[in-house]
TINU-448139 format. One record per atom (N, C-alpha, C, O, CB): residue number from 1; atom name; x, y, z. Coordinates in steps of 0.1 Angstrom, whole numbers, plus 5000, padded with zeros to 4 digits. Glycine has a CB too. Example, Ala and Ser with C-alpha at 12.3 -4.5 7.8 and 13.67 -1.06 7.14 Angstrom:
residues 2
(1,N,(5132,4943,5078));
(1,CA,(5123,4955,5078));
(1,C,(5132,4967,5078));
(1,O,(5142,4967,5085));
(1,CB,(5113,4955,5090));
(2,N,(5128,4978,5071));
(2,CA,(5137,4989,5071));
(2,C,(5129,5000,5079));
(2,O,(5134,5011,5080));
(2,CB,(5141,4994,5057));
END
This chain:
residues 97
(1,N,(5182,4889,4818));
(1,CA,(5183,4889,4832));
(1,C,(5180,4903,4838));
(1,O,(5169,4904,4844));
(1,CB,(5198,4885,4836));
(2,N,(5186,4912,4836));
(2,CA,(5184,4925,4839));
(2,C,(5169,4932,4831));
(2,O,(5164,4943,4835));
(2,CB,(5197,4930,4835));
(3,N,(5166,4926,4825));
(3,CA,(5149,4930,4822));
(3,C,(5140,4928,4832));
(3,O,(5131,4934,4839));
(3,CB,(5143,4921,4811));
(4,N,(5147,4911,4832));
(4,CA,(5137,4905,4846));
(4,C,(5135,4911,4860));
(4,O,(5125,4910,4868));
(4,CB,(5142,4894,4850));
(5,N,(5146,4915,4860));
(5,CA,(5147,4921,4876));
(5,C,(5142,4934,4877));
(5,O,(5138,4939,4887));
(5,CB,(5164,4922,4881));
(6,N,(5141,4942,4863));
(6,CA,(5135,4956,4863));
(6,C,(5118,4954,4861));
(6,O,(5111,4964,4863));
(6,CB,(5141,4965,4849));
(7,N,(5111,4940,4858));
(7,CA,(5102,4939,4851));
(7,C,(5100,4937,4871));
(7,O,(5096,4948,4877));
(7,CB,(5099,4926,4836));
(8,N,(5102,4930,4876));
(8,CA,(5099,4927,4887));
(8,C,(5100,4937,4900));
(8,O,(5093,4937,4909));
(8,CB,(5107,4916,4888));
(9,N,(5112,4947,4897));
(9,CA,(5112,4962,4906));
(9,C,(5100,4965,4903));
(9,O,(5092,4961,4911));
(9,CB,(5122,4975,4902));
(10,N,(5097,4970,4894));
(10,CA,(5083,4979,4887));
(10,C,(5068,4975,4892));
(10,O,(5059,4982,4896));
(10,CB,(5083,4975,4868));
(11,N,(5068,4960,4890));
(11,CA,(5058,4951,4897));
(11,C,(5052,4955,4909));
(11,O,(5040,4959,4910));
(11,CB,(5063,4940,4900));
(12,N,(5064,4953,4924));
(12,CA,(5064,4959,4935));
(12,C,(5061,4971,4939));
(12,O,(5052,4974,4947));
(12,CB,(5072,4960,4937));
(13,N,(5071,4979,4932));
(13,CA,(5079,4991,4944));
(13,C,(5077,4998,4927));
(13,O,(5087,4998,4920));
(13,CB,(5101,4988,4954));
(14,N,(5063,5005,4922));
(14,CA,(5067,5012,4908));
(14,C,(5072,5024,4914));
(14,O,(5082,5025,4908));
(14,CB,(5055,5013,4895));
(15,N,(5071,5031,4919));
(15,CA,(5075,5048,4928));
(15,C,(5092,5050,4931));
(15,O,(5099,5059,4927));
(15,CB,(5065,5049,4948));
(16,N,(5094,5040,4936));
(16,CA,(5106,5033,4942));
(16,C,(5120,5035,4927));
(16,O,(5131,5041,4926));
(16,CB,(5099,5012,4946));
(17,N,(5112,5027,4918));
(17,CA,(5119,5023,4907));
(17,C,(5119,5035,4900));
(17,O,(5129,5041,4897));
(17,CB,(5115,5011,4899));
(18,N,(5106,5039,4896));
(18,CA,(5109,5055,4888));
(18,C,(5119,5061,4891));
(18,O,(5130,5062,4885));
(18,CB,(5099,5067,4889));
(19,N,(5115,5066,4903));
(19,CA,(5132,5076,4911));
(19,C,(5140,5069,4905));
(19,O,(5143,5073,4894));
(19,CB,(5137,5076,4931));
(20,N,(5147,5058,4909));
(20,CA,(5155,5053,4908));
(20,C,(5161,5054,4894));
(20,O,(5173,5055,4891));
(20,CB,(5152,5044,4913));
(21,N,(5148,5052,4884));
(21,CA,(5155,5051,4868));
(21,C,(5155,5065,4865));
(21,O,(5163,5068,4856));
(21,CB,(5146,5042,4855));
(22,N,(5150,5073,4870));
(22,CA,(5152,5087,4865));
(22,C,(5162,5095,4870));
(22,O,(5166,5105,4864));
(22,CB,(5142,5094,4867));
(23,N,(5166,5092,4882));
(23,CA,(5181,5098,4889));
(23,C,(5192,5089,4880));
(23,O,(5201,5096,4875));
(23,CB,(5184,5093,4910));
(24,N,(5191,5077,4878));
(24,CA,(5204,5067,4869));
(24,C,(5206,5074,4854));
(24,O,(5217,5073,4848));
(24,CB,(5199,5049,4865));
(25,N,(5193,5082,4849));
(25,CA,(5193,5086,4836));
(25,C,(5199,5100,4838));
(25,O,(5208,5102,4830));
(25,CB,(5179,5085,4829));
(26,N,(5196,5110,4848));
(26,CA,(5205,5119,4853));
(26,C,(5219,5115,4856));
(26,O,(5228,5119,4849));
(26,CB,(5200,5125,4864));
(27,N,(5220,5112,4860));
(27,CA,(5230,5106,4867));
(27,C,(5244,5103,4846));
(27,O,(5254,5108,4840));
(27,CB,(5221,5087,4880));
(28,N,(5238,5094,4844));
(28,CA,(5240,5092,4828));
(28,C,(5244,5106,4822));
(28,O,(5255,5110,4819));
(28,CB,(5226,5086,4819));
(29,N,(5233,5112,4821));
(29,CA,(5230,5124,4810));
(29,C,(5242,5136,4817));
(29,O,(5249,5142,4810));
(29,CB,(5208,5132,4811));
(30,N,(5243,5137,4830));
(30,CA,(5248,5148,4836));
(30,C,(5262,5145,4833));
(30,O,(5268,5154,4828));
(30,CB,(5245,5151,4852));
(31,N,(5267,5134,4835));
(31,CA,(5282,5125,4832));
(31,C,(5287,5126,4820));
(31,O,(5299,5128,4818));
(31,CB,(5281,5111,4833));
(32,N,(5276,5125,4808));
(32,CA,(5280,5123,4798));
(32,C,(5286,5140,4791));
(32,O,(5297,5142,4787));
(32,CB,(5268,5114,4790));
(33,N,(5276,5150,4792));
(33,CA,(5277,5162,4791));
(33,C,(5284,5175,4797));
(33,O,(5286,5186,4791));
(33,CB,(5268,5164,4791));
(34,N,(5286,5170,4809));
(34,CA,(5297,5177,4815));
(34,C,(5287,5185,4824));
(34,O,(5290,5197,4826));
(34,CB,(5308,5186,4806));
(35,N,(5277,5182,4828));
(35,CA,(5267,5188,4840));
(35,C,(5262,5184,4850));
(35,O,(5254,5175,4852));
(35,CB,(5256,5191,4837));
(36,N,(5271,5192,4859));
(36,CA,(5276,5183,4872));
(36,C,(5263,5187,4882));
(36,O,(5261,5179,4891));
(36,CB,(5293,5188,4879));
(37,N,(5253,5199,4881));
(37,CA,(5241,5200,4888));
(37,C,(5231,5190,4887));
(37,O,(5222,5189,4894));
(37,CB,(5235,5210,4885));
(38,N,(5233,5182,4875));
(38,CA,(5223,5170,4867));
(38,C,(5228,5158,4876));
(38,O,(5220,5151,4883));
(38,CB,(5227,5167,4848));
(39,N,(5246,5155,4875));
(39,CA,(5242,5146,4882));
(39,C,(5248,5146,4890));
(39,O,(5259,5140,4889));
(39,CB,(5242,5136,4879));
(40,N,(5246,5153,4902));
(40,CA,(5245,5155,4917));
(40,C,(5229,5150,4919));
(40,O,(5224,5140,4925));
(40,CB,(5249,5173,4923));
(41,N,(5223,5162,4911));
(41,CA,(5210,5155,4911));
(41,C,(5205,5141,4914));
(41,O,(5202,5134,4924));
(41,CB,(5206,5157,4901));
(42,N,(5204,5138,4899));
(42,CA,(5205,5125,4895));
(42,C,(5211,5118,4906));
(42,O,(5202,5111,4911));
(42,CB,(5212,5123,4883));
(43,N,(5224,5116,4912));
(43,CA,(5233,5107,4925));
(43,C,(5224,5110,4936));
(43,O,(5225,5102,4945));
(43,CB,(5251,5112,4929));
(44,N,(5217,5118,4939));
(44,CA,(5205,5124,4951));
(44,C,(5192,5117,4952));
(44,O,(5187,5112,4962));
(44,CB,(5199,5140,4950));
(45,N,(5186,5116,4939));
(45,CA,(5173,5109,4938));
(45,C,(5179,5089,4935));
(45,O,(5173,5079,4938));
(45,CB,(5162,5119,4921));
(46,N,(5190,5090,4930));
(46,CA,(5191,5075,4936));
(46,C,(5192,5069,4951));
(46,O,(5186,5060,4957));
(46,CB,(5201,5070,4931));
(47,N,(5202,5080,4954));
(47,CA,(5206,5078,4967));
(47,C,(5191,5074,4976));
(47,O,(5190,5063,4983));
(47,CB,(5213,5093,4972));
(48,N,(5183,5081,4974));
(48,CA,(5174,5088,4982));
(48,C,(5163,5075,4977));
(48,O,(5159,5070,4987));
(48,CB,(5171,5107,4979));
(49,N,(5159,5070,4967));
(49,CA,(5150,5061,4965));
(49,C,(5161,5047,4970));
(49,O,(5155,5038,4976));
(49,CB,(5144,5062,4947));
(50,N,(5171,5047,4969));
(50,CA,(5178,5038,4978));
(50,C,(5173,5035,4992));
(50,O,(5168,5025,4998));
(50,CB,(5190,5042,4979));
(51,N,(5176,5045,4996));
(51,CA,(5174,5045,5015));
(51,C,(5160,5042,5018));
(51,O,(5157,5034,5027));
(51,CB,(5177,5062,5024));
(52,N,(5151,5049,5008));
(52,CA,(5137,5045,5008));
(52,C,(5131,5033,5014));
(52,O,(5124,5029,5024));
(52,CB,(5133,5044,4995));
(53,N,(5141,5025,5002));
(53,CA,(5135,5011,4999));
(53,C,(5145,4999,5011));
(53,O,(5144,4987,5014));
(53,CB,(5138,5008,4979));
(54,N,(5154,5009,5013));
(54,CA,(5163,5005,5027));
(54,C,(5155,5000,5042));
(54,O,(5156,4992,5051));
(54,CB,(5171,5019,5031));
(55,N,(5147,5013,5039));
(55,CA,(5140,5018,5052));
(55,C,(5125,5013,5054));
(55,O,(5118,5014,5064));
(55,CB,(5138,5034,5051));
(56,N,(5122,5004,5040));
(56,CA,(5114,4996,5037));
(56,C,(5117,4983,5041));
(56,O,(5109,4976,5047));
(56,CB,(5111,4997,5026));
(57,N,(5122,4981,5040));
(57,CA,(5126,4964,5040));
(57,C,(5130,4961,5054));
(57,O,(5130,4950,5059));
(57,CB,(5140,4958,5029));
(58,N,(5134,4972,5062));
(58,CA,(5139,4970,5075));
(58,C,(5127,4979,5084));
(58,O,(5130,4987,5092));
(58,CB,(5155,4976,5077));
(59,N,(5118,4976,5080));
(59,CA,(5104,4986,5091));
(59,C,(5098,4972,5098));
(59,O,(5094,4972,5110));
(59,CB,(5088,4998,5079));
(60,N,(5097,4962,5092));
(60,CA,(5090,4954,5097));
(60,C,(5100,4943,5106));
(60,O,(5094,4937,5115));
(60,CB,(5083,4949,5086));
(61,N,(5110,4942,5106));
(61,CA,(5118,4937,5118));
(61,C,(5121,4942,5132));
(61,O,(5124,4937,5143));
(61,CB,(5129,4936,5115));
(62,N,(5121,4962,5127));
(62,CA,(5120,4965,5142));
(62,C,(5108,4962,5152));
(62,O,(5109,4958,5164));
(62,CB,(5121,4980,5142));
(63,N,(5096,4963,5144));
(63,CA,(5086,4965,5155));
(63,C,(5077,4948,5147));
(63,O,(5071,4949,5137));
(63,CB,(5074,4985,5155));
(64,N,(5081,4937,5155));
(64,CA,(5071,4922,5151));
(64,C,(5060,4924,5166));
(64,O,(5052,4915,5167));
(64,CB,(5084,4903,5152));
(65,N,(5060,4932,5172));
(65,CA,(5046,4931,5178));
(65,C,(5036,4943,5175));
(65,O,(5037,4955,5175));
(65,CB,(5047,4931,5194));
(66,N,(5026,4937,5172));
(66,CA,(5013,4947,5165));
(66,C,(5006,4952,5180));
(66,O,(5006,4948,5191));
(66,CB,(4999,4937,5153));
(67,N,(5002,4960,5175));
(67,CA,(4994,4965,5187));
(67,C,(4980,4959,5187));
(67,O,(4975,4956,5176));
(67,CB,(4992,4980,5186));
(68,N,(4974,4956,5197));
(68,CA,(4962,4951,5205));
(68,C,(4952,4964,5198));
(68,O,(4954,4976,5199));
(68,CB,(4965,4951,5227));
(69,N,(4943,4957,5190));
(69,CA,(4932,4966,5190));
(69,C,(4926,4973,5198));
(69,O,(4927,4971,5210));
(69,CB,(4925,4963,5186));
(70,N,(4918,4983,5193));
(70,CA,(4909,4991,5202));
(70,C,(4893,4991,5198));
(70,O,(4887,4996,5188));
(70,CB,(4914,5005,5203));
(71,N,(4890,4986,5207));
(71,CA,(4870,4982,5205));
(71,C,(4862,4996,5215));
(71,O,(4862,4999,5227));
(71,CB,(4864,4958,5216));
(72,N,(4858,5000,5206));
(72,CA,(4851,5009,5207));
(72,C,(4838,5004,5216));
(72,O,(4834,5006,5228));
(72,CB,(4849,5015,5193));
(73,N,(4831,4997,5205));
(73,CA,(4820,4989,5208));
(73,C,(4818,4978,5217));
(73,O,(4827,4970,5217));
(73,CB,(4817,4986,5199));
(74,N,(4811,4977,5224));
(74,CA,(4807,4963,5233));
(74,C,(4808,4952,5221));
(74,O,(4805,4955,5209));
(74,CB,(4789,4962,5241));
(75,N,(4814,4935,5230));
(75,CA,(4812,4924,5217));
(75,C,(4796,4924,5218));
(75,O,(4791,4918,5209));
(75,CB,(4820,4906,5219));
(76,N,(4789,4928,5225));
(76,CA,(4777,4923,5221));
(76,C,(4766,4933,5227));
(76,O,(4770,4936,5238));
(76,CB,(4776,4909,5225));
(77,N,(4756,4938,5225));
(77,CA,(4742,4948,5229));
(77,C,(4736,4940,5239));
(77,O,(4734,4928,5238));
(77,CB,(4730,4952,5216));
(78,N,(4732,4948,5251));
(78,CA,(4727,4953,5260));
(78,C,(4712,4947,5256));
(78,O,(4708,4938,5264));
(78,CB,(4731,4967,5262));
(79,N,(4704,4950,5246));
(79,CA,(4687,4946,5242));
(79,C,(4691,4935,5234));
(79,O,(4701,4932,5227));
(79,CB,(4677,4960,5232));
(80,N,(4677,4928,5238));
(80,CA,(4674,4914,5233));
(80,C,(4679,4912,5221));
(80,O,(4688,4920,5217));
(80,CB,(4658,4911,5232));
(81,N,(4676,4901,5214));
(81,CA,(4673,4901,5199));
(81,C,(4662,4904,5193));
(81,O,(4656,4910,5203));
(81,CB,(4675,4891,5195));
(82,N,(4655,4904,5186));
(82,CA,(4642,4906,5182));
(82,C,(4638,4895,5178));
(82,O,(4646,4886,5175));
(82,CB,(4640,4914,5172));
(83,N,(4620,4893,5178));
(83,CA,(4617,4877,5178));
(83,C,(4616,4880,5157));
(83,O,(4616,4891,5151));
(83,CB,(4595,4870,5189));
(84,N,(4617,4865,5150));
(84,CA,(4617,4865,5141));
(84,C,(4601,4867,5135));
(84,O,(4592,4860,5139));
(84,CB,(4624,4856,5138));
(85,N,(4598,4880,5125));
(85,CA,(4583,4882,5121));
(85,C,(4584,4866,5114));
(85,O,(4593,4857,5115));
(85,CB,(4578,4898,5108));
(86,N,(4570,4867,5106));
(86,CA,(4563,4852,5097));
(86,C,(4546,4859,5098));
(86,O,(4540,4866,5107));
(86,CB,(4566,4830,5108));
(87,N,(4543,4855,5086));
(87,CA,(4529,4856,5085));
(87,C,(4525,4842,5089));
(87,O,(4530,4830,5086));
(87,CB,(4525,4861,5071));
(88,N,(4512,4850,5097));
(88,CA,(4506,4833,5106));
(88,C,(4496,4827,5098));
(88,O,(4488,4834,5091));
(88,CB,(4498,4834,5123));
(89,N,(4494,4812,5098));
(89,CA,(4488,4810,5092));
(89,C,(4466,4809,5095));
(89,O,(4458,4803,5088));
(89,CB,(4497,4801,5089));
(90,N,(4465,4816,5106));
(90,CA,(4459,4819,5108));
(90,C,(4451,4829,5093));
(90,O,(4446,4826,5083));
(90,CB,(4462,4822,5120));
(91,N,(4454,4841,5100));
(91,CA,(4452,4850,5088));
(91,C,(4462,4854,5078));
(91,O,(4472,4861,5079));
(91,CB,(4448,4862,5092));
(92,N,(4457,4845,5065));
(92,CA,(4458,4849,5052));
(92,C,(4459,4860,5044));
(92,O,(4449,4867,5044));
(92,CB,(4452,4846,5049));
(93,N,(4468,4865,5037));
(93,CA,(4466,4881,5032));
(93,C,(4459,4880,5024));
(93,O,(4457,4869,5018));
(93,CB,(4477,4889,5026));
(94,N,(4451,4893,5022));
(94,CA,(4445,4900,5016));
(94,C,(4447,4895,5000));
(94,O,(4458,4893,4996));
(94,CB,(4449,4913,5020));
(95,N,(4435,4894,4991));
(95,CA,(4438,4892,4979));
(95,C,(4429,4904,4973));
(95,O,(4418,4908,4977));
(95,CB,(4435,4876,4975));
(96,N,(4437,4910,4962));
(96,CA,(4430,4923,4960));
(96,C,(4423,4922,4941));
(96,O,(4431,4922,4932));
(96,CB,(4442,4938,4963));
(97,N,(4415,4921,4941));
(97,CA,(4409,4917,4926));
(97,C,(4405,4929,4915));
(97,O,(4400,4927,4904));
(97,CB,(4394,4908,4930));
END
């Protein structure tokens, strides 16, 4: 279960999840050893890839109207089209021997 769900973070959001597994491994390592700069650390870069992905998931509910493009260009030119060339069958090309 918990593979799955890391196999599937990683998939997504891999930037997201690094932080995340590398502040938990601080976070671990600082705890286990008695180094509390490690995991303050470590509790900062989770924290912080938390809110991230917080701040992700909630960007697209604030604003559901897109903005109206901007056209630079006319939909369409001012000069004709051009007529389509064709060789006529009048004159034949040139055969060079």
């Amino acid at each position: 279960m918990w593979t799955q769900l890391l196999k599937r973070a990683y998939r997504r959001h891999p930037l997201m999840s690094f932080a995340a597994t590398a502040g938990a491994v601080d976070v671990l390592l600082g705890g286990l050893h008695g180094r509390v700069s490690l995991l303050i650390f470590g509790l900062g870069m989770v924290s912080a890839a938390i809110a991230f992905q917080w701040r992700r998931i909630q960007r697209p509910q604030l604003s559901d109207v897109s903005p109206s493009p901007k056209h630079y260009l006319p939909d369409h030119t001012s000069r004709p089209q051009l007529p389509m060339l064709g060789l006529s069958r009048k004159d034949p090309p040139p055969r060079h021997r």
